[in-house]
C-alpha positions, 0 to 999 in steps of 0.5 A, a space after each residue: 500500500 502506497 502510504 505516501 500516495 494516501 497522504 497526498 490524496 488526504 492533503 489534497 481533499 483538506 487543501 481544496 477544501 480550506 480554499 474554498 473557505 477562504 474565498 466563500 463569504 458566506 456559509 463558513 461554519 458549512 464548509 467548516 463541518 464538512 471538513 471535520 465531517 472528512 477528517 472523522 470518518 477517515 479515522 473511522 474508516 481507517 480504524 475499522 480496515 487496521 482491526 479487520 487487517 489485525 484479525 487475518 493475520 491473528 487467523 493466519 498465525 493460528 493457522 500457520 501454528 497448527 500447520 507447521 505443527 501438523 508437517 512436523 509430526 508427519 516428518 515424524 511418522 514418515 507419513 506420505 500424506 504429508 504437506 508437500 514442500 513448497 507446495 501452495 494449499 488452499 485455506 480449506 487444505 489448512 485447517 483454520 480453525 476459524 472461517 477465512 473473511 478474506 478468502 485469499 488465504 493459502 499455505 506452504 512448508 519448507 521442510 529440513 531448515 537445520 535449527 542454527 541456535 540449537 546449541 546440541 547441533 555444535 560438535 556433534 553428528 547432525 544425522 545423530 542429533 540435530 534439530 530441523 524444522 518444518 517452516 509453515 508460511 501462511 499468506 494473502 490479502 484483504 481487501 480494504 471496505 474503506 480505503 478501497 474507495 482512495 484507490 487501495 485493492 489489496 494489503 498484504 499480510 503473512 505469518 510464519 512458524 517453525 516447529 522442531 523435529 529430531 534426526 531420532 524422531 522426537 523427545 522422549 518422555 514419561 507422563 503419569 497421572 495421579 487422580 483422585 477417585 476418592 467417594 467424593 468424586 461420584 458426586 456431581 458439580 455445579 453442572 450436575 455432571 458426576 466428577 468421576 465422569 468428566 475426569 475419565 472424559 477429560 483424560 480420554 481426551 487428553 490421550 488424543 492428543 497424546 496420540 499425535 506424538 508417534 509412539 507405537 513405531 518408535 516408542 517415544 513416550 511412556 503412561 501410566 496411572 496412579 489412582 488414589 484409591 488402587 482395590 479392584 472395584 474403585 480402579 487399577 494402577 497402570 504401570 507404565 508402558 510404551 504409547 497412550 492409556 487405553 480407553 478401559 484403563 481409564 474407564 475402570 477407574 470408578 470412585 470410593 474411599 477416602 482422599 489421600 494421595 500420598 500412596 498414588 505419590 509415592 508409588 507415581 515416584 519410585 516410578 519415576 526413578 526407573 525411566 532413565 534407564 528404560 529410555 536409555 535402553 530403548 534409544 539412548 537417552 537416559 534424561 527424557 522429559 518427565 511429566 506428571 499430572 496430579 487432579 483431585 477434588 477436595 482437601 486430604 483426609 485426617 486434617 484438624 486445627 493445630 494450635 500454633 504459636 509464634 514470636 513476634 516483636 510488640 509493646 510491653 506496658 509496665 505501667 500500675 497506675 492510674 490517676 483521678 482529679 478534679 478542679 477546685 478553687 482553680 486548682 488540680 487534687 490528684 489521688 492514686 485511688 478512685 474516689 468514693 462518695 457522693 462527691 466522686 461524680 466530680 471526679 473524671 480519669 487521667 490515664 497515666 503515663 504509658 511506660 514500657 519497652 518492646 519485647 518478644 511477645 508470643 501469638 497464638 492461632 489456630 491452622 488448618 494443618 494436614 499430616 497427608 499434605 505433609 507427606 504427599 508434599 515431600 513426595 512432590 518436592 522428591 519429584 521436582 528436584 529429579 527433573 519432574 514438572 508437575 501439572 496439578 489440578 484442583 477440580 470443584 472443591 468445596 468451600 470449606 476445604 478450598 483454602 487448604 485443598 488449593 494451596 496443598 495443589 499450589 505447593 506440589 505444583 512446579 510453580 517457581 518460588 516467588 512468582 505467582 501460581 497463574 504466571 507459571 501455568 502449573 496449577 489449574 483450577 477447574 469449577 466444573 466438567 467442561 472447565 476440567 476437560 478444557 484444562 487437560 487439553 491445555 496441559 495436553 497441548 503444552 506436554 505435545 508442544 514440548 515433545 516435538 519443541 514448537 518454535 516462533 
């Protein structure tokens, strides 16, 4: 778009304008409307054009996304059907997830782009380790319904994204889930769904988009289960295997018992420990990624309200007493005990002068504490430190186990210290069904997002 040419056209209409003011003798205020009326609903046309531009390339980038997405993990799979590189497609080949308003909208991939700033790529065998990438560039053009009058058919827009894959065909990694079964998650939530239900929903889902990653060829990622509550007739533990949970895993896992995750924690750990070496025996990597999802619906079993005391800095008051007065025949009587009488309503109180010093004073209060929670957090606190993010997930806790409950899920999550639980992303809450499956879809997306290393 000529930006210059624009300019000129304005000026000129304002010049044109201005002139025939100052040569009218009458009817001023007219021309002097008209000029503003110009002027006003070029920025709003303007404005409406720049919001319509800034949608396609908002679709374009989304689209380019899950394109470039989509070619990399063919790459992986070495499946002919595959983007062809350099290969224009149109918008309908793409899958947009939104209508394109353009209708200019295409698409193509440059495939084996050697990833540069990846430090592993520096004295090493690129057929061993290097990373490539599969660039998706998404183009086309909007037509202005403003600026199409000054002459202006057509701005161009693009969006690009590159998406990581490995000569060996992915990252590997291990993903455990630790769920709560407990009775309470046979209740229903606030959309009258049973609990149970939506988690078995929410992970089914979850395992589709597991199932992107390939796996049952090249044995790239591993699953398993830890329930909560592990007897037959609530649910099994899965250990973990090669690929994605199965539907009937899942499924089998019904609710009952009593909520308390240390056991499911402490076995999803001593699991955790044998990954190296299987990874390392499979294809030579001995640190894959590690990834645990953790979800429960309420505050562990077996908390009470400990007293706890503290120490803390406070005014001492030393002083004993207390001073009454009154005023007689212009003068000040002072006593050091309260008069009695019937005079003594003449009296009025003087407190005396504060003395003391401060001191360490002890305080006392009552606190929710949770034995559970202590154990269950040393077994997080275990897991982060050998290289485990853990996704934690509180789904329609009741109001009065919240507090607790909340921040138990916050502490075992791999929130940073000192920043905030939603910077990070680590801790979710979850109010009802459709809220829990959206979570696990998010964390789903990220799990895949790193696996096949996304980049933009």
């Amino acid at each position: 778009m000529d930006r210059g040419g624009l300019t000129v056209k304005l000026r000129h209409i304002i010049n044109s304008s201005l002139r025939t003011y100052f040569k009218s003798t009458s009817g001023g205020m007219a021309i002097t409307f008209s000029l503003s009326l110009v002027a006003a609903t070029f920025a709003v046309g303007a404005s409406y054009d720049l919001a319509q531009l800034t949608k396609a390339k908002q679709i374009a980038q989304m689209t380019a996304d899950n394109m470039a997405l989509a070619a990399s993990i063919a790459v992986d799979q070495n499946n002919s059907e595959r983007y062809v590189g350099k290969r224009k497609y149109p918008y309908s080949k793409l899958g947009g997830a939104q209508p394109d308003f353009t209708n200019s909208m295409q698409g193509f991939v440059v495939y084996d782009i050697v990833d540069d700033l990846d430090p592993t790529n520096v004295g090493v065998d690129p057929q061993d380790s290097k990373r490539l990438l599969a660039r998706a560039t998404v183009e086309g053009q909007y037509t202005p319904s403003f600026l199409h009058a000054f002459g202006y058919t057509g701005i161009d827009f693009v969006a690009t994204s590159d998406v990581a894959y490995a000569a060996r065909q992915g990252t590997p990694a291990s993903i455990f889930f630790v769920t709560d079964n407990s009775g309470s998650m046979g209740g229903r939530d606030e959309n009258h769904v049973r609990k149970i239900d939506s988690l078995r929903t929410s992970m089914i889902g979850f395992m589709g988009i597991l199932g992107q990653i390939p796996s049952q060829n090249n044995r790239i990622f591993r699953t398993s289960l830890f329930p909560y509550n592990k007897q037959l007739i609530q649910g099994r533990v899965v250990d973990p295997d090669w690929g994605t949970l199965s539907n009937n895993e899942i499924n089998r896992m019904n609710s009952g018992g009593g909520t308390r995750s240390t056991v499911a924690l402490t076995l999803a750990k001593s699991k955790f420990n044998l990954e190296n070496d299987i990874h390392d025996d499979e294809h030579g990597n001995d640190e894959p990624l590690k990834f645990l999802i953790f979800m429960s619906d309420g505050a562990n079993n077996g908390s009470y309200n400990k007293r706890v005391c503290h120490t803390e800095q406070d005014w001492i008051d030393t002083s004993t007493q207390e001073y009454w007065w009154k005023r007689k025949r212009g003068k000040i009587k002072t006593t050091y005990k309260r008069p009695r009488g019937r005079n003594a309503r003449s009296w009025t109180h003087v407190a005396a002068v504060t003395s003391g010093y401060y001191g360490d004073v002890e305080v006392c209060e009552n606190e929710a504490y949770s034995p559970e929670n202590v154990s269950s957090l040393a077994q997080c606190t275990a897991m982060k430190a050998s290289g485990v993010k853990i996704y934690s997930i509180a789904y329609d806790v009741s109001r009065d186990e919240r507090a607790l409950a909340e921040q138990f899920m916050k502490d075992c999550s791999s929130n940073t210290e000192g920043s905030t639980y939603t910077d990070e992303g680590y801790y979710k809450y979850a109010t009802n069904g459709a809220d829990l499956q959206a979570v696990f879809d998010e964390i789903g997306n990220s799990v895949l997002i790193e696996v096949v290393r996304i980049k933009r």
